[in-house]
MIBA-66144 format. One line per field, with one value per atom (N, C-alpha, C): residue number from 1; residue in one letter; atom name; z, y, x. Coordinates in steps of 0.001 Angstrom, whole numbers, plus 500000, padded with zeros to 6 digits. Layout:
<rs>
seq c(NUM|...) $
type c(A|...) $
atom c(CA|...) $
zz c(Z|...) $
yy c(Y|...) $
xx c(X|...) $
</rs>
This chain:
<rs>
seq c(1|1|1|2|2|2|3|3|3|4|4|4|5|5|5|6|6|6|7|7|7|8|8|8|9|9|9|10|10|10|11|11|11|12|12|12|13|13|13|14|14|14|15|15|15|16|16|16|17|17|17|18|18|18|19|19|19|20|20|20|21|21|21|22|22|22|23|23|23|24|24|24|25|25|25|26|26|26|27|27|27|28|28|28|29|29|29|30|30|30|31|31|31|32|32|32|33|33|33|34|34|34|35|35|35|36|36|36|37|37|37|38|38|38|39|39|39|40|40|40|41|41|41|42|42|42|43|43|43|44|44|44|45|45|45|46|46|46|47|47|47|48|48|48|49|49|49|50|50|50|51|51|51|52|52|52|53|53|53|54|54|54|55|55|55|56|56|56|57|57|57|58|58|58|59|59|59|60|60|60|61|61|61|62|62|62|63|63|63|64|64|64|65|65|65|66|66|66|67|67|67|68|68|68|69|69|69|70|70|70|71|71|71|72|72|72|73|73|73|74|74|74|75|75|75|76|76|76|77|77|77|78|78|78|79|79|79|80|80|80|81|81|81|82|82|82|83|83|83|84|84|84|85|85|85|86|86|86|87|87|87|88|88|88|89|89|89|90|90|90|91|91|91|92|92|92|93|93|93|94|94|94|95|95|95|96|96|96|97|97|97|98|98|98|99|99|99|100|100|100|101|101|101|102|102|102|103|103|103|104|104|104|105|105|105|106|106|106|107|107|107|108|108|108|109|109|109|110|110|110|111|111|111|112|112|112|113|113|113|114|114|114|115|115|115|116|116|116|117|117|117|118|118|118|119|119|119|120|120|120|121|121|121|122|122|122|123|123|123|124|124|124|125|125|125|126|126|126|127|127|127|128|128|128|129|129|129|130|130|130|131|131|131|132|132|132|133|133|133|134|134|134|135|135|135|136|136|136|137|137|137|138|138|138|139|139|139) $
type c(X|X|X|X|X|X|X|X|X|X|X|X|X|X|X|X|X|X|X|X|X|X|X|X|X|X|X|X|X|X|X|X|X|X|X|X|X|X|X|X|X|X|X|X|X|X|X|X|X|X|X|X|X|X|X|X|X|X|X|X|X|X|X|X|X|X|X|X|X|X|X|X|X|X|X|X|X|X|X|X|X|X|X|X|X|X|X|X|X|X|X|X|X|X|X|X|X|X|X|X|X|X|X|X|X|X|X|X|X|X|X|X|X|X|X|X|X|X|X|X|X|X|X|X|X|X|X|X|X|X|X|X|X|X|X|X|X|X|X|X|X|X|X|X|X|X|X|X|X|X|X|X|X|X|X|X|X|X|X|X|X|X|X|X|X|X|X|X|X|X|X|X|X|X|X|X|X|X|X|X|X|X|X|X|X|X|X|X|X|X|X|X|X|X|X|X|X|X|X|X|X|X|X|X|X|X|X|X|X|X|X|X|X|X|X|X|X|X|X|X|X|X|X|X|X|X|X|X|X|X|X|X|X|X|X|X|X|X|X|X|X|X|X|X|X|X|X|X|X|X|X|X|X|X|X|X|X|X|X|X|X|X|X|X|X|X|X|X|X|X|X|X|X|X|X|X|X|X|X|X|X|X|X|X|X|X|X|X|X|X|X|X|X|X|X|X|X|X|X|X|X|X|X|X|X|X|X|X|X|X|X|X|X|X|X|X|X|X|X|X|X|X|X|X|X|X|X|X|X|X|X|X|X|X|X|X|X|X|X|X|X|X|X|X|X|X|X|X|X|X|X|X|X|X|X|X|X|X|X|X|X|X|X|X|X|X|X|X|X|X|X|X|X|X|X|X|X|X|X|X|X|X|X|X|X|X|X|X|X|X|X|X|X|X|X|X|X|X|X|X|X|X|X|X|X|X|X|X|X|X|X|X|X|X|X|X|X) $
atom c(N|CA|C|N|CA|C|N|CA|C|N|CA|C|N|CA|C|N|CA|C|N|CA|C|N|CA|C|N|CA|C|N|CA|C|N|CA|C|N|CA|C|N|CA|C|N|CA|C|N|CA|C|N|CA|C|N|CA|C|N|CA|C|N|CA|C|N|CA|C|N|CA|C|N|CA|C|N|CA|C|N|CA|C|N|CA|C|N|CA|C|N|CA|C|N|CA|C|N|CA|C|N|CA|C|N|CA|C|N|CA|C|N|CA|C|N|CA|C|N|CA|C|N|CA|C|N|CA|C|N|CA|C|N|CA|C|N|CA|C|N|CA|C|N|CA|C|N|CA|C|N|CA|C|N|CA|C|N|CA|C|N|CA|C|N|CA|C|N|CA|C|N|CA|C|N|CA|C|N|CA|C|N|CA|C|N|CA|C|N|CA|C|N|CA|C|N|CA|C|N|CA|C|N|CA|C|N|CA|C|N|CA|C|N|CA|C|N|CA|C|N|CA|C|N|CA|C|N|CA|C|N|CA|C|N|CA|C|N|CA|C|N|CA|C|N|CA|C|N|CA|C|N|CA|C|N|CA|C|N|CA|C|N|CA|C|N|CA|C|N|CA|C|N|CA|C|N|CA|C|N|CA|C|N|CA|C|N|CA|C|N|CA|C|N|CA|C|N|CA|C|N|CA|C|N|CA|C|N|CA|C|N|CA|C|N|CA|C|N|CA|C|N|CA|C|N|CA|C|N|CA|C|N|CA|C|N|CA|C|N|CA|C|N|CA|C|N|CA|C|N|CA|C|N|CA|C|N|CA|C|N|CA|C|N|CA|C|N|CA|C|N|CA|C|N|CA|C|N|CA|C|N|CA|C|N|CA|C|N|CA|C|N|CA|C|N|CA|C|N|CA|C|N|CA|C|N|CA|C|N|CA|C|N|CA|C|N|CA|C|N|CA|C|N|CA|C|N|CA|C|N|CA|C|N|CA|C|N|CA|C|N|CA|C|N|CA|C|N|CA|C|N|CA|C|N|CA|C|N|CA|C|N|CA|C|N|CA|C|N|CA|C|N|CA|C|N|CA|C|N|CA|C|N|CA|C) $
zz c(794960|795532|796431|797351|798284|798224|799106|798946|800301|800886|802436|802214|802749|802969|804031|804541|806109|805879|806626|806703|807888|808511|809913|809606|810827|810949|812101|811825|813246|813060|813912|814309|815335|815095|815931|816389|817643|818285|817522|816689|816413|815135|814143|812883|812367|812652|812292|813665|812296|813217|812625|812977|812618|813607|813087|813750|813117|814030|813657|813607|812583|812503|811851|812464|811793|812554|813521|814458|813894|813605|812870|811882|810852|809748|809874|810623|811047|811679|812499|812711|811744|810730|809333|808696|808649|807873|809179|809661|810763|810448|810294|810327|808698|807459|806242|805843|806943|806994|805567|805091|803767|804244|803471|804182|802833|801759|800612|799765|799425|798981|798880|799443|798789|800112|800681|801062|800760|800372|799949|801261|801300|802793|802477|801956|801587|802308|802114|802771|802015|802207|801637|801567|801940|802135|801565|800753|800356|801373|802393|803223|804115|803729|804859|803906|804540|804113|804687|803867|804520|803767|804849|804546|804985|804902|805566|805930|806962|807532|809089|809790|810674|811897|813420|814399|815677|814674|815754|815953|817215|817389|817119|817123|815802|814814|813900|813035|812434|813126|813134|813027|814157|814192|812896|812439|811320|809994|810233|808852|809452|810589|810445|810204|810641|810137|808783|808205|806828|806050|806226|805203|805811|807286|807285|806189|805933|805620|804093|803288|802314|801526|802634|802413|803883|804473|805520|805539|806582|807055|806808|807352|807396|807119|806210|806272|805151|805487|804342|803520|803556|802468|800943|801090|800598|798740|799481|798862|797908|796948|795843|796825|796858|797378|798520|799703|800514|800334|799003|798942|798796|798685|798463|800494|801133|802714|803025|802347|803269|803610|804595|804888|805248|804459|804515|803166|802277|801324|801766|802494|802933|802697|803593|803947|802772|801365|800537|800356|799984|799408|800196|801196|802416|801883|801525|801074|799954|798950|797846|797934|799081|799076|800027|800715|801690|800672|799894|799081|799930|798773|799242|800262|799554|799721|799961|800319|800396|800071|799421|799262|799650|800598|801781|800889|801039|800773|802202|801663|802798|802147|803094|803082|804511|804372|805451|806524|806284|807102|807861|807233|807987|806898|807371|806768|806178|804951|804541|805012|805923|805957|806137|805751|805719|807373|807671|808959|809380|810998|810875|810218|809442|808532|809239|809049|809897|808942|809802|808214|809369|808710|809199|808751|809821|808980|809081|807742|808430|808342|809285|809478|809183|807693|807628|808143|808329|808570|809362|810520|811897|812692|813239|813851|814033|812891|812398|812376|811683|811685|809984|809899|808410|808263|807420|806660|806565|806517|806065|805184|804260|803781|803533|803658|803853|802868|801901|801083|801399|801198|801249|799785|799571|798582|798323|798284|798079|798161|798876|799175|800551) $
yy c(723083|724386|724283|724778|724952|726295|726401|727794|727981|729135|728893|730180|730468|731155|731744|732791|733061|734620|735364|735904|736396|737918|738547|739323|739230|740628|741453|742769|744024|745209|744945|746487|747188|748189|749465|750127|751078|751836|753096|753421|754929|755158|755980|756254|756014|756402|755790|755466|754549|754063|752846|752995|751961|750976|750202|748431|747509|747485|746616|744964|744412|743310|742316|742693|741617|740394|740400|738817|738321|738651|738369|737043|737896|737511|736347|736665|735837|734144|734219|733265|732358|733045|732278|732060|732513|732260|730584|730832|729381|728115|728600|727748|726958|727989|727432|726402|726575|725490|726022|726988|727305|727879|727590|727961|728958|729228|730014|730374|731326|731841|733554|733684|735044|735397|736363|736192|737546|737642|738740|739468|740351|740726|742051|741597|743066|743775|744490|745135|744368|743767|743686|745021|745803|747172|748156|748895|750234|751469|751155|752558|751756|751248|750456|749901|749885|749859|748796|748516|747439|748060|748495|748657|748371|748776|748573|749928|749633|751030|750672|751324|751303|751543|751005|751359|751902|753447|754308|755279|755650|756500|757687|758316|759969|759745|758509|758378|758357|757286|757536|758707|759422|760669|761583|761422|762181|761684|760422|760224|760542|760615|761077|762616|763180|764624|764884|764686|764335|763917|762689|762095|763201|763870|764616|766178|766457|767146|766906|766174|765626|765557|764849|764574|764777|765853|766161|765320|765272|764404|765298|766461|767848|768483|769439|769244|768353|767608|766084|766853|767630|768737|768849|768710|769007|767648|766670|765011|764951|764995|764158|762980|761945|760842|760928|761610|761759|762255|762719|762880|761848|760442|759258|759181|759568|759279|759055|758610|758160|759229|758697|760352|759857|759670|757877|758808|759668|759751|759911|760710|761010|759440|758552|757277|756310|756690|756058|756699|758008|758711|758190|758461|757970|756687|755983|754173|754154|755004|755148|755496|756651|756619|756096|755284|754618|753126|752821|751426|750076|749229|748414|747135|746726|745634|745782|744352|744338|743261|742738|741810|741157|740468|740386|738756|739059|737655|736469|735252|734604|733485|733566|733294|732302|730699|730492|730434|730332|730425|731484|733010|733840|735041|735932|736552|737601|738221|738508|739752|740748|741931|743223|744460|745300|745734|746287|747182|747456|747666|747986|747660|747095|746844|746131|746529|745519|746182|745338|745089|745663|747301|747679|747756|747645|748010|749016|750147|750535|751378|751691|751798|753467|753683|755045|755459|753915|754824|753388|753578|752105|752416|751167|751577|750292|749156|748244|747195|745754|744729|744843|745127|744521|743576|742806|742150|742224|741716|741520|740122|739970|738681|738304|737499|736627|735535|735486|734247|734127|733124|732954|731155|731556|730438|730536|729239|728508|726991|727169|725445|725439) $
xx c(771677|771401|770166|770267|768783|768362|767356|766460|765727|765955|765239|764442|762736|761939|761580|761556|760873|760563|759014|759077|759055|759503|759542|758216|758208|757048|756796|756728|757099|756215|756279|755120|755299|756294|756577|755318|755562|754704|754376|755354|755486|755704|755186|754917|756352|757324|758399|759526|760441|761292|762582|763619|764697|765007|764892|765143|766540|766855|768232|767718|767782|767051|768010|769474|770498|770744|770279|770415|769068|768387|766652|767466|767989|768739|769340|770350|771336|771010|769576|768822|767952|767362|767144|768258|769617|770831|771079|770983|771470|770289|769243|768091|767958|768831|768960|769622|771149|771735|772841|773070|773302|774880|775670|777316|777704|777794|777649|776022|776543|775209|775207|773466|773116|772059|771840|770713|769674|768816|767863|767087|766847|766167|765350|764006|763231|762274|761647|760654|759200|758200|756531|755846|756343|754940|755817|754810|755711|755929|755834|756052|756835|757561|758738|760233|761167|762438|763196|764212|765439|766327|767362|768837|769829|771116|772158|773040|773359|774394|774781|775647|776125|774799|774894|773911|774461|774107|774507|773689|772994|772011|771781|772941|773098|772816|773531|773083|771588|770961|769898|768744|769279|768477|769144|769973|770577|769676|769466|768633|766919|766594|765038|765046|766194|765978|766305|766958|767126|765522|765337|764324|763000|762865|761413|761831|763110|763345|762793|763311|763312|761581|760616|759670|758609|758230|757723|756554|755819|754625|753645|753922|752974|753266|752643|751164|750300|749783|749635|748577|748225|747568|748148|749903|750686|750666|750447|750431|748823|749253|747946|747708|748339|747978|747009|747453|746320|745219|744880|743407|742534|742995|742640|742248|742550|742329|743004|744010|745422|746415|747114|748027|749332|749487|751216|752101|751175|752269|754033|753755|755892|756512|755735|756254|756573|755497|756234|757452|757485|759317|759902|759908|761022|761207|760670|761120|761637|761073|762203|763274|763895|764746|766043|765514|765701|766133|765005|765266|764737|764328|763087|763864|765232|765876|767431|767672|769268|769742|770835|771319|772645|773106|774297|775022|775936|776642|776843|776717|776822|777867|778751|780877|781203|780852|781392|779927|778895|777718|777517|778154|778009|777244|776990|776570|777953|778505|779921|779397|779767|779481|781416|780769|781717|781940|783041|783023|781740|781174|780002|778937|778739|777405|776087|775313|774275|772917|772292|770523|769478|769015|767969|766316|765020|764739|763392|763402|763036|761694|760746|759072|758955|757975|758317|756124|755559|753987|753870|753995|753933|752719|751981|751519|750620|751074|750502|751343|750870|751961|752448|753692|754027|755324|755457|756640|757720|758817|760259|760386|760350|761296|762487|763111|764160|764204|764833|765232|766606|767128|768514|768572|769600|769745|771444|771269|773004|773296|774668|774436|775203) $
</rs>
């Protein structure tokens, strides 16, 4: 069995934001050399996400109106947490419910995906550089 490591790292302009980061993927899946397997693909920071879903730009905007709905930015008055100085609380919920990680099968040196499927990911307090990791393991 082997084991391949890499991490990405991105830093959007704008407090949030979704990134399609499946050719990302797909380039450490080539570089592993791994033809079966698993590959893991998480977020490092708690106010940031990796998922999977279709990339389509309604969509998109369907889930930022949704998750501000869910967990608004403002008025950060609102958040225990920001009384600590920080004003990110929304950005953790949004990652909870968004979810930290993903886990993709790899069939054939490809990554096994459904209709549409592709690996986002995504920035709920940007503005900065953070993380993605990538393990993949197989043979």
């Amino acid at each position: 069995m082997k084991s391949y490591r890499k991490e990405l790292w991105f830093e959007v302009a704008t407090r949030r934001a979704f990134v399609n980061i499946t050719s990302d993927v797909e380039e450490c899946l080539r570089e592993s050399g791994i033809k079966e397997g698993l590959a893991l693909v998480n977020a490092m920071h708690i106010s940031a996400s990796v998922f999977i879903n279709d990339d389509e730009r309604g969509l998109h905007h369907d889930y930022e109106v949704w998750l501000e709905k869910l967990a608004p930015h403002a008025p950060v008055s609102q958040y225990q947490h920001n009384r600590t100085g920080e004003d990110n609380a929304d950005a953790h919920l949004k990652r909870q419910v968004m979810g930290r990680e993903v886990v993709v099968a790899v069939t054939g040196g490809k990554l096994d995906f459904g209709p549409w499927e592709q690996i986002f990911y995504g920035e709920f307090d940007g503005r900065r550089k953070k993380r993605v990791l990538v393990k993949i393991v197989g043979a």
